[in-house]
C-alpha positions in Angstrom: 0.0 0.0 0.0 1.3 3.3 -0.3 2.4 5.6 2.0 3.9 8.6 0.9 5.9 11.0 3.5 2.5 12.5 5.4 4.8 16.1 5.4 4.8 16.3 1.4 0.7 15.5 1.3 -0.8 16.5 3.9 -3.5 18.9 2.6 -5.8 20.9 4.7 -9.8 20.6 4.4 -10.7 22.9 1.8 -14.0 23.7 3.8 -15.7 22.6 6.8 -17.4 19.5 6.4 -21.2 19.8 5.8 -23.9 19.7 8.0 -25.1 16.0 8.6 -28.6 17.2 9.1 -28.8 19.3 5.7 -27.0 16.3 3.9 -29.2 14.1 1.7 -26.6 11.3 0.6 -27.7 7.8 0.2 -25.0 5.3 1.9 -24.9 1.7 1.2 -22.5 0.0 3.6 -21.1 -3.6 2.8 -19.8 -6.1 5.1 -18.4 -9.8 3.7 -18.7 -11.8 6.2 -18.0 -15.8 6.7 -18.1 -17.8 10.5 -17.8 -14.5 12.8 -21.7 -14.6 13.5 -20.7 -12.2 16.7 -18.2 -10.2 15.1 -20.9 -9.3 12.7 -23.8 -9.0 15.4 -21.6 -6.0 16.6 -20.3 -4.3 13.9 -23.8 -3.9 12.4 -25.3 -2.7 15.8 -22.4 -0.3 15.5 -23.3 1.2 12.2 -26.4 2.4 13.6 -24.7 4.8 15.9 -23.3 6.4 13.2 -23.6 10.6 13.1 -24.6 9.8 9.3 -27.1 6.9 9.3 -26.7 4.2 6.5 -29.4 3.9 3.9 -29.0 0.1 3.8 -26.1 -2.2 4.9 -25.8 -5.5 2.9 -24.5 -8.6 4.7 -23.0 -10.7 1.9 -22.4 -13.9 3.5 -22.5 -17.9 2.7 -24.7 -19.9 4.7 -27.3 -18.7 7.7 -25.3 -19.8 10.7 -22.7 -17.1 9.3 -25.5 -14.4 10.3 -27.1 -16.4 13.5 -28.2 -14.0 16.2 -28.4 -11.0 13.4 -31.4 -9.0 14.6 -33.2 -8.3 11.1 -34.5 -4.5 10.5 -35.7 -3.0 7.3 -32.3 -1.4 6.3 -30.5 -4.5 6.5 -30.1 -7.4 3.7 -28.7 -10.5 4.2 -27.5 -12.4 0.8 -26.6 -15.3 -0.2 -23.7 -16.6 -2.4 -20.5 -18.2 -3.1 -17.5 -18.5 -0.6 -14.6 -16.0 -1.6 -14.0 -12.1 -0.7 -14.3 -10.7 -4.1 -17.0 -12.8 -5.2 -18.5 -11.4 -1.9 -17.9 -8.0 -2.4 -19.3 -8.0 -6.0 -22.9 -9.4 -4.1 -22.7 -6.4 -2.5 -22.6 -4.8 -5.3 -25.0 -6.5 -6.9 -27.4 -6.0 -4.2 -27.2 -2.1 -3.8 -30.0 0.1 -3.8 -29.3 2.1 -7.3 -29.9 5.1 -6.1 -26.9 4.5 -4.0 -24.8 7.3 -3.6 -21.6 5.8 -2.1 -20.8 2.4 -1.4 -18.7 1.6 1.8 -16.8 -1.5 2.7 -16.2 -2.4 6.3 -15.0 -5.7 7.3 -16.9 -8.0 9.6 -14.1 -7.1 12.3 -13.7 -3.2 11.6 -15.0 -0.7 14.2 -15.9 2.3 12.7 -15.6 5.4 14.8 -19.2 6.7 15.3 -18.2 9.9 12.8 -16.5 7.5 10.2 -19.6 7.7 7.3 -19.6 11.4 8.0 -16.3 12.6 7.8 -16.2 10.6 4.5 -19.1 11.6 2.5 -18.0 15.2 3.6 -14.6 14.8 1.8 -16.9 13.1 -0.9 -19.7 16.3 -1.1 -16.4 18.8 -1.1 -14.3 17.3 -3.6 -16.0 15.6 -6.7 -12.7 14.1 -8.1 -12.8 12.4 -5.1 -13.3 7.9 -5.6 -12.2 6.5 -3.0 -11.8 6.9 0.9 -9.3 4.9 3.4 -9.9 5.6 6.8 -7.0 5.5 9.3 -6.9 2.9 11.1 -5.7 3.8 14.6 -4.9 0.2 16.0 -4.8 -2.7 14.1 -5.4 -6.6 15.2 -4.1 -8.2 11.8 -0.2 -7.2 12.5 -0.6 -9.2 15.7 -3.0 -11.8 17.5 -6.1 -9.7 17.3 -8.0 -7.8 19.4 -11.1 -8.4 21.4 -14.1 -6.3 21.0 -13.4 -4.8 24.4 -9.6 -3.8 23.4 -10.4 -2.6 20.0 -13.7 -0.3 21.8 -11.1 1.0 24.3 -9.1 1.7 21.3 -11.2 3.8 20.2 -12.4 5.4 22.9 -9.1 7.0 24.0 -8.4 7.8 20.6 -6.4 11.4 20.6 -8.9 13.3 18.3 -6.4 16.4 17.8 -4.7 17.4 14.6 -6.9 14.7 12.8 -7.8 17.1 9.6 -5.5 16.0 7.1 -5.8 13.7 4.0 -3.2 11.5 2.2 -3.3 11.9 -1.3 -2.9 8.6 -3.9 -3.2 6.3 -1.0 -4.3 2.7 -2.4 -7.6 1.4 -0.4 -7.3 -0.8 2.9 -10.0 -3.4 2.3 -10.9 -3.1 6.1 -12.4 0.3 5.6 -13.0 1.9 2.3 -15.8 4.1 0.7 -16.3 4.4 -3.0 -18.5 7.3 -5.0 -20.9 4.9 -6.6 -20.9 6.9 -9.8 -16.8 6.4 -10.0 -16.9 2.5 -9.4 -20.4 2.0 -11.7 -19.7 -1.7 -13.4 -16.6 -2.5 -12.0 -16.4 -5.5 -9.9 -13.5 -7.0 -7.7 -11.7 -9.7 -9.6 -12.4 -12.8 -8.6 -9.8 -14.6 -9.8 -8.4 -13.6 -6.6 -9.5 -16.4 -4.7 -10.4 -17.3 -1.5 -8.6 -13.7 1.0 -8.3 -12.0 -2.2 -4.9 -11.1 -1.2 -4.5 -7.4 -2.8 -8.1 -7.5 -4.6 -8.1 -3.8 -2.3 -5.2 -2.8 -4.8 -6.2 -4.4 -7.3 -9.9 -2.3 -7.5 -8.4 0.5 -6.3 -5.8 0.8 -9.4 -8.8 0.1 -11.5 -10.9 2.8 -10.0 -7.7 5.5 -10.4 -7.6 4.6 -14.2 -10.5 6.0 -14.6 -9.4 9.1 -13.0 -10.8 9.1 -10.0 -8.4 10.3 -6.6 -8.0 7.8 -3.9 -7.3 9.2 -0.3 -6.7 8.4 3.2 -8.9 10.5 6.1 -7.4 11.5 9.1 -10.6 11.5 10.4 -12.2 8.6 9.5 -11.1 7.0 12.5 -11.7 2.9 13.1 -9.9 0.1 14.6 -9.2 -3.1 12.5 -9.9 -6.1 15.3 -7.6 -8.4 12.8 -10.0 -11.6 14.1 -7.8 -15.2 12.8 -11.6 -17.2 13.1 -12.1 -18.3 10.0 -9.0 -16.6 8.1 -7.9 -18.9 4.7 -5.2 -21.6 5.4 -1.4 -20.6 5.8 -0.7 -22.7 2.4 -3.4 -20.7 0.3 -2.7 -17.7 1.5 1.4 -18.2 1.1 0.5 -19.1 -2.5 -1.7 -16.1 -3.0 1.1 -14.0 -1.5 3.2 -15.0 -4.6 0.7 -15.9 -7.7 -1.4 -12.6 -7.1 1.3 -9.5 -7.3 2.3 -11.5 -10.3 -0.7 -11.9 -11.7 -1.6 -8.3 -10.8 1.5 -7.1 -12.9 0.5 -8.7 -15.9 -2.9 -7.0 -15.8 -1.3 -3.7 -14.9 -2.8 -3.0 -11.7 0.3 -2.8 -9.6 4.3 -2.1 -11.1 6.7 -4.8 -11.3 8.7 -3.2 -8.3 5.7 -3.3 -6.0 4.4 -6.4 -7.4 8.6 -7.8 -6.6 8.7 -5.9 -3.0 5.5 -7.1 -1.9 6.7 -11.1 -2.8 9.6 -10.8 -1.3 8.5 -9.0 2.2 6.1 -12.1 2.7 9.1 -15.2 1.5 11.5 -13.0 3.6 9.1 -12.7 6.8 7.8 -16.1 6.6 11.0 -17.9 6.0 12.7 -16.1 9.3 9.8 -16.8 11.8 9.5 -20.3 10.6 11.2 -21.9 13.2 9.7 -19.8 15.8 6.5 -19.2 14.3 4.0 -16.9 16.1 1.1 -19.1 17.8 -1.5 -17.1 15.5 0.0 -17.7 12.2 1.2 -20.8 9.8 4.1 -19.6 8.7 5.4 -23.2 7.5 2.3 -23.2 5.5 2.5 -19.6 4.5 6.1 -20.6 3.6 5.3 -23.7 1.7 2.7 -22.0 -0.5 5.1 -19.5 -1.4 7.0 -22.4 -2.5 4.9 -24.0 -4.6 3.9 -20.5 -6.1 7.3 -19.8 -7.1 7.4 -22.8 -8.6 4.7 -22.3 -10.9 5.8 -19.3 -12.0 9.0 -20.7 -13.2 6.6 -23.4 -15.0 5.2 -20.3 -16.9 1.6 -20.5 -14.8 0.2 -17.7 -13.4 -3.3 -18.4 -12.4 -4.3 -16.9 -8.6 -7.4 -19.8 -8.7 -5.3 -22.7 -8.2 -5.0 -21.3 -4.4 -7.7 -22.8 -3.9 -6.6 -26.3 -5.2 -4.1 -26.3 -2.2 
């Protein structure tokens, strides 16, 4: 993802943001979802404390013990589909109201700061070149075991809220948290050739959405907290494999440059081959490791195809 030096983009807002009360946008937020019925219970109860109220949120998810528990309302849809995160996030899609002004993407362990839809479609209202919108994610579960509810809510709620009106400009989406200007994404979908985690389908859309000329930001303060919950996370040996096959495959298709596509590959052999033999209790490194293997190997066979992850 990139991150350029925060003292060469930092940009201040233009204007203030606009009143929630006088503002009419229609917001469609999307959450994938697959065996976190309680992670999901929460984050959707959360979304209904937000400053800016949702229009609808869609819970794409695979079978109804994924959603046990979720108290049904009439701005909520449940749908049903295929396993996979792209495949999920294109039922989102799919499912939108069309008069659907923006399209937001939380993750079924993201806690969105109760400002988080507000501050966005604010930046969104001011700046009509404006696609996309990356929160910043103040703490975040998936570099480490994971929070629990209660440590990512305490995360939030000592927060330090000062000095929090800046942007980042050209920052790719995190898949966590990301808003889109319906208008700017219209019939693009998420690849879903990226299989299973969808490792880098974020970048991948993203990169798709900037072709079209659309500017992709990250908000100061669009504050959240990323719970990074391992429950039902892909296996170590798909996921190593995807950490190979999809920068490369990406590459080919343009969406990311061969020395991104090349850093991010050899980050994830380099990190996985070191903590091997004192892997951390959370992850599979030896399985990360072996996928990466097997990825490499087929790349030196000529075959670059992200879908046979899911042979593994």
């Amino acid at each position: 993802m990139t991150r350029t030096d925060l003292t060469m983009v930092e940009r201040r807002f233009a204007s203030q943001p606009a009143r929630m009360e006088e503002c009419r946008a229609k917001v469609c937020v999307g959450i994938a979802t697959r065996g976190r019925p309680a992670q999901v219970q929460h984050v959707v109860r959360r979304l209904r404390r937000q400053s800016l109220r949702p229009s609808t949120i869609v819970v794409a998810c695979v079978e109804p013990s994924d959603v046990a528990g979720l108290e049904r309302a009439p701005d909520l849809r449940v749908v049903y589909g295929g396993p996979g995160l792209a495949k999920q996030r294109n039922l989102v899609l799919d499912c939108a109201p069309a008069d659907a002004d923006y399209v937001v993407y939380f993750d079924d362990d993201f806690l969105a700061d109760d400002h988080w839809l507000e501050m966005a479609v604010a930046q969104f209202e001011a700046d009509p070149a404006i696609a996309c919108v990356t929160g910043n994610v103040i703490a975040d579960g998936i570099l480490g075991p994971g929070l629990t509810l209660e440590e990512g809510e305490a995360a939030l709620d000592s927060a330090d809220r000062r000095n929090l009106d800046w942007r980042i400009e050209d920052y790719s989406p995190y898949g966590c948290n990301m808003a889109y200007r319906a208008s700017a994404i219209a019939d693009l979908r998420f690849d879903e050739r990226l299989v299973s985690y969808a490792w880098l389908e974020d970048r991948d859309f993203g990169a798709r959405v900037s072709k079209r000329g659309g500017s992709l930001i990250k908000l100061g303060a669009a504050l959240g907290v990323h719970l990074g919950v391992k429950q039902g996370r892909v296996s170590g040996k798909r996921l190593g494999y995807s950490q190979i096959i999809n920068p490369s495959y990406m590459f080919a298709k343009g969406t990311i440059s061969r020395r991104k596509a090349i850093v991010s590959a050899l980050r994830n052999i380099c990190a996985n081959l070191a903590k091997s033999p004192w892997p951390e209790t959370y992850i599979d490194r030896r399985g990360r490791l072996l996928g990466n293997a097997l990825a490499m190997v087929d790349l030196v066979r000529g075959v670059c195809e992200p879908e046979r992850a899911e042979l593994l």
